[in-house]
N, C-alpha and C positions, 0 to 999 in steps of 0.2 A: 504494500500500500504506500502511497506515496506519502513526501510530508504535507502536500497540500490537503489530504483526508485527517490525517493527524491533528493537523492545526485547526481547522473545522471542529471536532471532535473534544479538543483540548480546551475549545475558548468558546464558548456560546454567549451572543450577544456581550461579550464583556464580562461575562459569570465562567469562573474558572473550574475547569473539570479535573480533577487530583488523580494524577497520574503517576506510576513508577516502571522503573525500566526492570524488567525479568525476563531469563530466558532469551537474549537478543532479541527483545519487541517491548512497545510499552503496552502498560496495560493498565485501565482506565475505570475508576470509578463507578456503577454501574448507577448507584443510589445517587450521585453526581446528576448525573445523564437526565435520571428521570425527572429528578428537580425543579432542573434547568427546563426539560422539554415542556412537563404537567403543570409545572408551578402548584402540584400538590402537598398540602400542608405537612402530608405526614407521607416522605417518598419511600421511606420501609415498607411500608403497611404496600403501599399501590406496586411497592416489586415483588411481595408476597400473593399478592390478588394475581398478578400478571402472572406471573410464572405456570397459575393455578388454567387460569385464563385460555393462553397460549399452549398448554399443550395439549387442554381441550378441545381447541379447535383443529390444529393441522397437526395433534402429535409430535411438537418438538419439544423438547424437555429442555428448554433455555437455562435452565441450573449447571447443567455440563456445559456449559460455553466458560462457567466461571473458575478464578481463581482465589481463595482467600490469602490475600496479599495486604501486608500491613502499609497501612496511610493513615497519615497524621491527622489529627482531628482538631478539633476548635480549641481544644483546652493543653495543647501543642504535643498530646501523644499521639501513638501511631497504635493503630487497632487492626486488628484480621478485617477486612472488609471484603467483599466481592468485587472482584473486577474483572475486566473483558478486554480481552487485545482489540486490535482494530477492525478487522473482519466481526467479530461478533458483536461488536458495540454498533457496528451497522446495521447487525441483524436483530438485535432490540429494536434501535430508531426505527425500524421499518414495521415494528410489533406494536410501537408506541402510536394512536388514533390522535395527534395532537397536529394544529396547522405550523408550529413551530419546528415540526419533522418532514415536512413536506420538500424543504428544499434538498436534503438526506438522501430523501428517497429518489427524490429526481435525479439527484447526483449519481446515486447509485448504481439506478436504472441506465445514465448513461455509460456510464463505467463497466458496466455489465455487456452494453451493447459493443461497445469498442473493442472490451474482449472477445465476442463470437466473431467480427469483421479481423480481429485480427489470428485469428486461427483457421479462418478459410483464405486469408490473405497474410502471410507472416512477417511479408515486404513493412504492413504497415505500423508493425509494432515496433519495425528497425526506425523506419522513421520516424516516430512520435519520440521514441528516447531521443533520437539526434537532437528532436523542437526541443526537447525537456532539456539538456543539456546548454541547449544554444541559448534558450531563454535566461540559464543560470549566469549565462556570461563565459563558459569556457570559451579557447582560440578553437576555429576550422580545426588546422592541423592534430591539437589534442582530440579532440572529438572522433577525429575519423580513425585514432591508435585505440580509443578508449573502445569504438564499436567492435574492432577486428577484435580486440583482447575479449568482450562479451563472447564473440563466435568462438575463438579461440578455448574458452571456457565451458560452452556449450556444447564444443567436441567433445572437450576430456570428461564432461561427465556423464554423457551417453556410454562413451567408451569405457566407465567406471562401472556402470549399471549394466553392462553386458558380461563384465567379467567377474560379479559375484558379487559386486559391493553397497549397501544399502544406503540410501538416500540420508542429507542431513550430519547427524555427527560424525557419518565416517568418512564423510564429503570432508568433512572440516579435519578430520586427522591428518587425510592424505594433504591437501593443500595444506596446512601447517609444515607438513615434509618436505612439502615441495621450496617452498617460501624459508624454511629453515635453512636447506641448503643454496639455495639462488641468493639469500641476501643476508643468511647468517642471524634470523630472527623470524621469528614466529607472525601470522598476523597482527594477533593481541599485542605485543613486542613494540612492531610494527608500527601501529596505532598512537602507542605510548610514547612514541620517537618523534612522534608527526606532530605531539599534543591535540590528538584525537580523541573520543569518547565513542558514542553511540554512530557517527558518521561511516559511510561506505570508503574502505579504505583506499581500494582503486581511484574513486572521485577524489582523492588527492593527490595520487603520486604521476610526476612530472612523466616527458617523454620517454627519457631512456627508464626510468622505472616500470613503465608500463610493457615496454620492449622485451626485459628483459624477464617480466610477471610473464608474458606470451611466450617468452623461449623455453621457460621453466615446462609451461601445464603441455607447450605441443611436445617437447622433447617425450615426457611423459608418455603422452596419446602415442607417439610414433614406438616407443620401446614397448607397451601393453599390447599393438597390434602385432608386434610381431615375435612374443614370447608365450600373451595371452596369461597373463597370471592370473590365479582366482584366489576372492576373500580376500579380507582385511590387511591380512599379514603380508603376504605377497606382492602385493599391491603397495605399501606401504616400502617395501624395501626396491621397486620399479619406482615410486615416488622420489624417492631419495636420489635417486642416481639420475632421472631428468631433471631435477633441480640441480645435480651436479653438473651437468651438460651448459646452463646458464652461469654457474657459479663460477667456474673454469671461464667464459666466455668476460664476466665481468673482469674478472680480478686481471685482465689481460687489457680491456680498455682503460682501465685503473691505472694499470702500468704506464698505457701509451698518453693517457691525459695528464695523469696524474692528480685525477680527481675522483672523489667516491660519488659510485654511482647513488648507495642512497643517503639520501634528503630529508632533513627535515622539515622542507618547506610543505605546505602543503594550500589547498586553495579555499582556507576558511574565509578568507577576506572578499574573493569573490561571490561568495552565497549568503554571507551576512549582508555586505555594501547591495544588492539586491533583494533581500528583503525589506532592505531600509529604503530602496526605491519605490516597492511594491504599495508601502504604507505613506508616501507622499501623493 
């Protein structure tokens, strides 16, 4: 979900929706939400009735969408509360009968739509990212490294998924390995180098970083296609050694420049100085 659903979601009319970061996603207040949409006096009670409600009618059990995740409270402690990542707290507002959700849903429904046009048409999801990008203020030139490295990445993990390895955490071991050996730190690491947080670590790292993130995951794909390792383990040790294929590769431009390829610079100035556009 993008941050423009986030930030909808987080700010209603001015009334702040209490969110925490878990599990890489945040996750948002649920009693918040209703609040703000019902302006009901007592929004416990109307998320108790709802729940009852909702799954009366179309059998969804909207209580599994939630997480009891501690948020602070008026009298500055933090309580177990229920809260909802992003996807779900959409699927509340769309539960919630209030004219204050109507533009939610609209939004929704568009977003919805976009995705079925862009799975009979794939062309047009490549595009929308470039607008997204380009509206953010990246240069032409990064933008069109940043798209190859998405393909790039969408090789290796088809290629990952074919040879035994499950989606999500183990996605993230391998690419740690990879990333370990190509730049001698971890994502997380990574992140920490760049003075980053919650942000996409790619969406900051300069040209030859990006170069050298592509030489890592193809080296990868090229050595899996043609040894075929399966499971985790396997996989993990063909991870390490395409990441060596870039790392060898840096430490030799290094030589010739005499400058380290990674950076701590990274492009918060451009995404903040545009928000600050957005709100002028």
């Amino acid at each position: 979900m993008n941050e423009k659903a986030i930030a909808k979601i987080a700010l209603f009319e001015g009334k702040k929706v209490r969110k925490v970061w878990h599990e890489d996603k945040w996750w948002f207040s649920v009693i918040d939400i209703i609040k703000v949409l019902t302006e009901s006096s007592n929004p416990r009670d109307y998320w108790y009735k709802m729940k009852i409600r909702v799954t009366t009618e179309d059998g969804c059990e909207l209580s599994t969408f939630c997480r009891q995740l501690k948020l602070q409270s008026a009298d500055g402690k933090k309580y177990e509360t229920d809260c909802v990542n992003t996807e779900s707290a959409l699927r509340i507002i769309q539960s919630i009968p209030s004219p204050k959700a109507e533009p939610f849903k609209l939004w929704l429904a568009k977003v919805g739509y976009e995705r079925i046009q862009e799975i009979e048409d794939p062309e047009l999801a490549t595009k929308r990212t470039r607008e997204i990008y380009k509206a953010k203020g990246y240069p032409d030139a990064w933008i069109e490294k940043r798209m190859r490295g998405i393909e790039v990445r969408a090789t290796l993990t088809d290629t990952w998924k074919e040879h035994g390895v499950e989606e999500s955490k183990e996605y993230e071991i391998l690419t740690a390995e990879i990333s370990k050996a190509t730049f001698g730190m971890t994502p997380s690491e990574y992140k920490k180098h760049k003075g980053l947080k919650h942000e996409n670590l790619r969406d900051h790292m300069n040209d030859l970083e990006l170069i050298f993130s592509m030489l890592g995951e193809a080296s990868t794909t090229a050595i899996t296609n043609v040894e075929h390792p399966q499971g985790l383990h396997e996989n993990k040790l063909v991870s390490k050694r395409g990441g060596n294929v870039a790392k060898e590769a840096r430490i030799k431009l290094e030589k010739e420049t005499g400058k380290k390829i990674v950076s701590k610079k990274n492009y918060l100035n451009i995404t903040q100085q545009k928000k600050i556009d957005n709100k002028q």
